[in-house]
C-alpha positions in Angstrom: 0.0 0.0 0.0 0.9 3.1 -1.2 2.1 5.9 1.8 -1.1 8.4 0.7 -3.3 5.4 0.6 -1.8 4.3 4.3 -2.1 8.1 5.4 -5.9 8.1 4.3 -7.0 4.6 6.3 -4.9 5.8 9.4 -6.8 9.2 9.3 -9.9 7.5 8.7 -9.5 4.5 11.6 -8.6 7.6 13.7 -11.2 9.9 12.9 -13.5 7.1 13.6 -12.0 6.2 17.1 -12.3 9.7 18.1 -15.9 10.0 16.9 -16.6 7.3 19.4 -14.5 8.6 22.2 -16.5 11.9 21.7 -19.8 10.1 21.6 -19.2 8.0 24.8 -18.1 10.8 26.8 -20.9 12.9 25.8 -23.5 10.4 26.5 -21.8 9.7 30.1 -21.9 14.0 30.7 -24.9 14.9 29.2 -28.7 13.8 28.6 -30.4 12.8 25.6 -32.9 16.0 25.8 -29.8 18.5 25.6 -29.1 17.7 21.6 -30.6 15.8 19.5 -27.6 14.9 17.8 -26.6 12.8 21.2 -30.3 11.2 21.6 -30.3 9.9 17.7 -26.9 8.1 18.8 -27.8 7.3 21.9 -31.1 5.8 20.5 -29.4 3.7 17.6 -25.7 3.0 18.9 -25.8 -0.6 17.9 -25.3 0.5 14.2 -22.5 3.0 15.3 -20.1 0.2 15.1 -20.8 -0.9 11.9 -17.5 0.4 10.6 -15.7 -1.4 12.8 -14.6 -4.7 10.7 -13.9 -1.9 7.0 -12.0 0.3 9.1 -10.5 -3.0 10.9 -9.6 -4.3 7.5 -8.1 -0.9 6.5 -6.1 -0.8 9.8 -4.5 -4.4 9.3 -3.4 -2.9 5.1 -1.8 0.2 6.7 -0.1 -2.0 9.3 0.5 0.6 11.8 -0.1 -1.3 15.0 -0.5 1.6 16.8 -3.8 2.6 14.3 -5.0 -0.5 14.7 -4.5 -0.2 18.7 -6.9 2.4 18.7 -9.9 0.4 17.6 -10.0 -1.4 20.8 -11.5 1.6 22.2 -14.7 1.1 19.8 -14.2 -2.7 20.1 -14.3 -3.1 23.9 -17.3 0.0 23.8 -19.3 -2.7 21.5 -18.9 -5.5 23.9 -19.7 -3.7 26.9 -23.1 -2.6 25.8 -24.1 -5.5 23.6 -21.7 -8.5 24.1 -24.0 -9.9 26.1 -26.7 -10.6 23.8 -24.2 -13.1 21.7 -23.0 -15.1 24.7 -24.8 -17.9 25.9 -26.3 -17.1 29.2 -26.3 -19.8 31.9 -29.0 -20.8 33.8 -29.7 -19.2 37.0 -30.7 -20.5 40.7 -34.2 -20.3 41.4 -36.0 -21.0 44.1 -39.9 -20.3 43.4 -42.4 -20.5 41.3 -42.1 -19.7 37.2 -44.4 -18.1 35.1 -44.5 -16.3 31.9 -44.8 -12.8 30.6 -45.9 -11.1 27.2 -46.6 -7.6 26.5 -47.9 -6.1 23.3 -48.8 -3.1 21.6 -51.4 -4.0 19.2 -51.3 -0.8 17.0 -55.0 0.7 18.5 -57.7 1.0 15.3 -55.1 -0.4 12.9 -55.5 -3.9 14.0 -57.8 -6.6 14.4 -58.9 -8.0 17.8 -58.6 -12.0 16.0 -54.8 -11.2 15.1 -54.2 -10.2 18.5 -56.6 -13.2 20.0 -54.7 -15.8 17.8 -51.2 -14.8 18.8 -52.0 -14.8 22.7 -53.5 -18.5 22.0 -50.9 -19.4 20.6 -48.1 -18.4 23.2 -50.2 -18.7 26.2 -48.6 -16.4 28.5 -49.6 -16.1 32.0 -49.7 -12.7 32.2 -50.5 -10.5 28.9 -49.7 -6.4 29.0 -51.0 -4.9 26.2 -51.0 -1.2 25.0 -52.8 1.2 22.4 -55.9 -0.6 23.1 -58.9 0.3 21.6 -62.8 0.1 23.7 -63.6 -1.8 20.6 -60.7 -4.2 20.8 -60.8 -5.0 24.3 -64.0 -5.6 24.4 -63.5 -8.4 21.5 -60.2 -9.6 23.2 -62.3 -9.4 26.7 -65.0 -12.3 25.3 -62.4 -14.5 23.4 -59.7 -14.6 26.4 -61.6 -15.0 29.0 -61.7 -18.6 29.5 -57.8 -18.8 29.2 -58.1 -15.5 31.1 -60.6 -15.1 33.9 -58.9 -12.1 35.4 -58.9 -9.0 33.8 -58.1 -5.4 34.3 -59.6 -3.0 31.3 -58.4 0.4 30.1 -59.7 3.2 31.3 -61.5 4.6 29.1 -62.7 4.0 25.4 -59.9 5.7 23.5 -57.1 4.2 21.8 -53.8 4.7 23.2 -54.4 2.3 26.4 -53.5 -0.4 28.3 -55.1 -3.7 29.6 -54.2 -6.7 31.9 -55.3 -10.1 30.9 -53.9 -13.0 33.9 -54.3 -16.4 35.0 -53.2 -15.7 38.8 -56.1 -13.3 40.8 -55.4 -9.5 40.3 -55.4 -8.5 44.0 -56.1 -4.6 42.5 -55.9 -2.5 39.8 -55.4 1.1 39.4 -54.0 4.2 37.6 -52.0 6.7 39.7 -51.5 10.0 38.7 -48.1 10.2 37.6 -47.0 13.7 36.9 -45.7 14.2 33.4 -46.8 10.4 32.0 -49.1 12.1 29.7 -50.7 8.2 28.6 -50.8 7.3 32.4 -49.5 4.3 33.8 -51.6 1.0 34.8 -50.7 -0.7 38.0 -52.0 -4.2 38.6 -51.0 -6.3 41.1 -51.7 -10.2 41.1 -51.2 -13.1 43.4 -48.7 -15.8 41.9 -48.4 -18.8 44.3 -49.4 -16.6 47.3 -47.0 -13.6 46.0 -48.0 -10.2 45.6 -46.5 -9.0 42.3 -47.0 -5.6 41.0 -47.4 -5.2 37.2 -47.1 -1.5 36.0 -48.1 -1.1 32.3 -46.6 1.5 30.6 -46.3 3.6 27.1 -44.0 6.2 26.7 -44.5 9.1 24.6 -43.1 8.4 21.2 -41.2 10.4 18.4 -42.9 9.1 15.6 -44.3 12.3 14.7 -40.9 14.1 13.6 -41.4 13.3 9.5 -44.4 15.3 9.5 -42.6 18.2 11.0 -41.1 20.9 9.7 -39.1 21.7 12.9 -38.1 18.0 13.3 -34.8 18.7 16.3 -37.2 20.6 18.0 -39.4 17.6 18.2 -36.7 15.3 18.9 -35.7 17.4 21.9 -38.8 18.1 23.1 -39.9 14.2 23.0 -36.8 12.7 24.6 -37.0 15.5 27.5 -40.8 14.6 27.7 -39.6 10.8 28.1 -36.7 11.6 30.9 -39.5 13.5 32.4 -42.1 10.5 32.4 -39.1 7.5 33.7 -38.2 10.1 36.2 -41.7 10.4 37.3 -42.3 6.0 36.9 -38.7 6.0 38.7 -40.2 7.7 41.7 -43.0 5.9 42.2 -41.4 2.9 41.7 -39.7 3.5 44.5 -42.8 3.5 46.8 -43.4 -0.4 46.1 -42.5 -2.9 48.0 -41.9 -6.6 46.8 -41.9 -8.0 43.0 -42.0 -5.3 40.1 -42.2 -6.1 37.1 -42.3 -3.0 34.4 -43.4 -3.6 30.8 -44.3 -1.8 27.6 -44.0 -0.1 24.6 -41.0 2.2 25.9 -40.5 4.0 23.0 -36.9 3.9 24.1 -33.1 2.2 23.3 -31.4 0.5 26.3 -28.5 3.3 26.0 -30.8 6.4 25.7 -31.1 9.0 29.0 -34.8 8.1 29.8 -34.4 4.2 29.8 -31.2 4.1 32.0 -33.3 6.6 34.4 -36.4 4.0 34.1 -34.2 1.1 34.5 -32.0 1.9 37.5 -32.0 -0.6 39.8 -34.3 -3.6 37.7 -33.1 -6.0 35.2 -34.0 -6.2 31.4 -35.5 -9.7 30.6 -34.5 -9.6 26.7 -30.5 -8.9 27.9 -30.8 -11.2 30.8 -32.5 -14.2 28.9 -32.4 -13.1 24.8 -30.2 -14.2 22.4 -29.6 -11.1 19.2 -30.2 -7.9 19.0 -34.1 -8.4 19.9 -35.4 -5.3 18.1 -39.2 -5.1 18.1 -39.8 -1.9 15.3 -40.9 -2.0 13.0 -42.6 -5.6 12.5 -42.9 -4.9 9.0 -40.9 -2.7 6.2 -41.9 0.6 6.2 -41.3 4.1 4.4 -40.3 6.8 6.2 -40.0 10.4 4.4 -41.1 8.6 1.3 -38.0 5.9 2.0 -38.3 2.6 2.2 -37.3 1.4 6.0 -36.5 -2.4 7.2 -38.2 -4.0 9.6 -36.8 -4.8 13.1 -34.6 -1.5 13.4 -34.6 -1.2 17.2 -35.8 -2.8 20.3 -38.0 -0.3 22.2 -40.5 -2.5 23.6 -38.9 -3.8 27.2 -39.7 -5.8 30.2 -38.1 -5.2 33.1 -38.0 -6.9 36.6 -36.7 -6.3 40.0 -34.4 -8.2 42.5 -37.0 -10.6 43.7 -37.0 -12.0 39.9 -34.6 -13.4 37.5 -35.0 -14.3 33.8 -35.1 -17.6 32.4 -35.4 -17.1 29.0 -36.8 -13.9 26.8 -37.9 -14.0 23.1 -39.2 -11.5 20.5 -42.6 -12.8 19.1 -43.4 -13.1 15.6 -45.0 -10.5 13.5 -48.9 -12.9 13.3 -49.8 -10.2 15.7 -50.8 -8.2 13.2 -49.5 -4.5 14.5 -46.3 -2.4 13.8 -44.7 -3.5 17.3 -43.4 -7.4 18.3 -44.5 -9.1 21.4 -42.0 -9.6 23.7 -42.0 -12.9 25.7 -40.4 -13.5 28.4 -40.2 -16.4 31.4 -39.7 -15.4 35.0 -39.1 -17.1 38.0 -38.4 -16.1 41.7 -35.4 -16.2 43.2 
């Protein structure tokens, strides 16, 4: 290789690695809501080391080793945050009962109830949290689940853009609090498994969907990602009122290294990182266009559960796209410890 052609892969490798370095101090300073610049990496960082194996190609044909030194930075970043989805997990010590989990946004007036019906039959979950839910749809899913489901906890209202409970262990209560700044509200439920209180708070997290129909599109983005810090602050707090089992789930509308799901998540466990196996992205089921482009399916994973101490994760899948909406089911399998 040629000394320009070296000089242009070390500058590139370089400028690459300090691109990175930049980004991961940044995100570790500042939140998301500060610029949207940070929350669009912060929100699809998995694809930010892409250029690793080009650039770790075009490091080993300059054969500087001190260039190619530098992309350990990048390398060991990449492991820490998602080297744990490729490893095998091993199983851990429980000591009570197991049970499973789904939740599901179903896509409110765009979807069918018997899409929705047929996938829960299928998979049989224990417990099913479900968001933009419809009056018209639950009361469908209501009559067709109830013998697999005999307790229930409905929206609260008749507008989309809700949740709903359907269990097979007694809901013990059911209610909404008013959470400050969680402009969709939050559903708490808590059932009885095997004589065990466990609290169930449905969530669905203000999206940013919206910004191609915007002229003023970082405004948006700034102005959604504060209002979700805002709202996992708010969960976060009253999260901290319960006592025993939690288990949050939902349509976060959130990455696993954005500002507002490392506030939400502080101090519980992610099932699909725990348990998964992949990159376990949930959006879009299908192919899409977005600004007139067409979009792949399953570009990031912003549909969560999340558990406290008392639980551990035995195993965590995305479901298949027979649900019929825009979001996957995530399924996962809990046990006590």
């Amino acid at each position: 290789m040629r000394l320009g052609a070296r000089l242009l892969g070390a500058a590139l490798v370089l400028s690459y690695v300090g691109g990175i370095a930049a980004w991961l101090v940044a995100r570790t300073l500042l939140a998301d809501s500060r610029w949207w610049g940070l929350a669009l990496a912060n929100t699809f960082a998995i694809y930010l080391y892409l250029p690793l194996l080009p650039l770790g190609w075009i490091a080993w044909r300059v054969g500087w080793r001190g260039i190619a030194a530098t992309l350990l930075i990048p390398l060991l970043a990449c492991a820490w945050m998602f080297g744990g989805l490729l490893l095998p997990t091993p199983p851990p010590a429980i000591a009570g009962p197991t049970f499973t989990l789904m939740t599901f946004n179903i896509h409110a007036g765009y979807n069918h109830p018997d899409n929705v019906i047929r996938l829960i039959q299928e998979v049989q979950p224990d417990i099913v949290m479900l968001q933009e839910v419809g009056g018209w749809q639950f009361a469908e899913l209501q009559s067709a689940l109830r013998p697999l489901y005999p307790y229930q906890a409905p929206p609260k209202g008749y507008a989309s853009g809700l949740m709903c409970v359907f269990s097979r262990y007694p809901i013990l209560s059911a209610e909404w609090p008013p959470l400050r700044h969680v402009w969709r509200g939050a559903q708490h439920v808590v059932v009885e498994i095997e004589g065990q209180p466990v609290h169930l708070l449905n969530l669905h997290l203000t999206s940013s969907s919206g910004v191609e129909y915007l002229r003023h599109a970082r405004w948006y983005l700034q102005q959604t990602y504060a209002q979700r810090e805002l709202e996992a602050r708010s969960v976060s707090a009253y999260l901290a009122s319960l006592e025993g089992p939690v288990i949050v789930a939902g349509d976060l509308n959130t990455t696993a290294q954005t500002t507002a799901y490392r506030i939400l998540a502080d101090g519980l466990d992610n099932a699909f990182a725990a348990a998964g196996w992949g990159a376990g992205h949930t959006y879009p089921a299908q192919p899409q266009r977005w600004m007139g482009w067409p979009t792949p399916a399953r570009i990031v994973r912003i549909d969560h559960i999340l558990y406290s101490h008392h639980l551990v994760a035995l195993h965590a899948a995305v479901g298949s796209t027979r649900g019929g909406s825009d979001h996957l089911p995530v399924i996962a399998q809990l046990a006590f410890r």
